[in-house]
C-alpha positions, -999 to +999 in steps of 0.1 A: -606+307-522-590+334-512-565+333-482-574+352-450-546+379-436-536+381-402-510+406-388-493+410-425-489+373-435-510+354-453-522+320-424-517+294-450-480+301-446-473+322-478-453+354-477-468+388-482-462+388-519-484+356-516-456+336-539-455+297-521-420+292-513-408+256-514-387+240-482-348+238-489-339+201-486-298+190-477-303+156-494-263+151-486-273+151-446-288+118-454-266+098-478-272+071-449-297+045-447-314+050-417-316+014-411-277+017-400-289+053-381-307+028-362-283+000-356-257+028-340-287+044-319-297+005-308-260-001-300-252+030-283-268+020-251-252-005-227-283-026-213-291-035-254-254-047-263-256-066-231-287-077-237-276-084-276-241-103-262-266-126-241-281-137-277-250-144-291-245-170-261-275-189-270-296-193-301-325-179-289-345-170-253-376-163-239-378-127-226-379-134-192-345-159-195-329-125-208-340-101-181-333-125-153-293-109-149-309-075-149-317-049-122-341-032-140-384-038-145-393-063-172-415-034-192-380-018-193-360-050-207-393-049-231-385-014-244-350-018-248-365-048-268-385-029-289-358-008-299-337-038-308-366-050-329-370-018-346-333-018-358-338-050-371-312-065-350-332-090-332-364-109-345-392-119-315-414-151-322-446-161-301-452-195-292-483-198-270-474-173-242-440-176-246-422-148-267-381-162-275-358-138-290-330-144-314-298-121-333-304-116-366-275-107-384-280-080-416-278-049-396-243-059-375-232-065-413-244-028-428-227-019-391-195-038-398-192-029-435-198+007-426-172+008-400-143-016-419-141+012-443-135+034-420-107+009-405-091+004-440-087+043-440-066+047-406-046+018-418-037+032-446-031+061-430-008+046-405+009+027-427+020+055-448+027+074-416+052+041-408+070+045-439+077+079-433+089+075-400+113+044-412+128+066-440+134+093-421+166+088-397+167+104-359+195+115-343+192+103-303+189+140-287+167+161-299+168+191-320+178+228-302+161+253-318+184+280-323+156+304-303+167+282-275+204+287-281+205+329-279+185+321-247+209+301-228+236+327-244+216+353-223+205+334-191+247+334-186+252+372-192+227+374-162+246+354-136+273+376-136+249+411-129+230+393-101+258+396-083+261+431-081+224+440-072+217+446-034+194+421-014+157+437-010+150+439+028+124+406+042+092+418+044+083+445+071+114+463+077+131+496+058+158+491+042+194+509+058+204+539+040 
């Protein structure tokens, strides 16, 4: 089957030399699970960790016990559900009409492992930064740079040629000759 052309290209998306060109992939954007994408984006929103700090509280409730603190429409609370569900943070069970919701724990553990290496980092980091500063002895005033020291030599030169300039005249007036 031959390709039909329209306005110098090819429609099935090849390129005028009719060579299929393969999409460029950055596999190292996505050295994440997006299971823990989707535990941050879950987290991120304040109703849902409120909503996830009720759970911890209690074992499990029904949907309607968990919206009852909250301004906002039960199909919202249901969404932010959903979203909570789909992160795998929560699990919802049906029992006759009753749906109860309770944490689950796997994802806050990616979360926590995730971010504890993070933590182990800056510690490190400010540890090393400690030992530095406790080597290292300081002096109680700080240093002058000697920048700072021509310009205090100069600042006194002035004092004694401001003496000898005449006053300018205020604002509206000539000045006596």
């Amino acid at each position: 089957m031959k390709p039909r052309r329209k306005a110098g290209f090819f429609l099935r998306g090849f390129p005028l030399d009719g060579v299929a060109f393969a999409p460029i992939l950055n596999l190292m954007v996505k050295y994440q699970g997006e299971a823990l994408d989707r535990t941050f984006a879950a987290l991120s929103d304040p109703t849902r960790r409120a909503l996830l700090a009720r759970l911890g509280e209690q074992d499990s409730l029904s949907v309607s016990e968990l919206a009852a603190p909250f301004s906002i429409s039960l199909p919202a609370i249901m969404k932010h559900l959903d979203v909570l569900t789909d992160a795998g943070l929560i699990v919802r069970e049906k029992t006759g009409r009753t749906v109860s919701c309770r944490l689950t724990a796997q994802p806050m553990e990616q979360a926590m492992n995730w971010l504890n290496r993070y933590a182990q980092f800056w510690s490190e980091s400010f540890d090393r930064l400690a030992a530095f500063v406790e080597d290292k002895p300081w002096s109680t005033q700080p240093p002058v740079p000697p920048s700072a020291q021509t310009k205090v030599q100069a600042s006194r030169s002035r004092v004694g040629s401001a003496r000898g300039r005449k006053k300018s005249s205020p604002p509206g007036r000539k000045p006596r000759s």
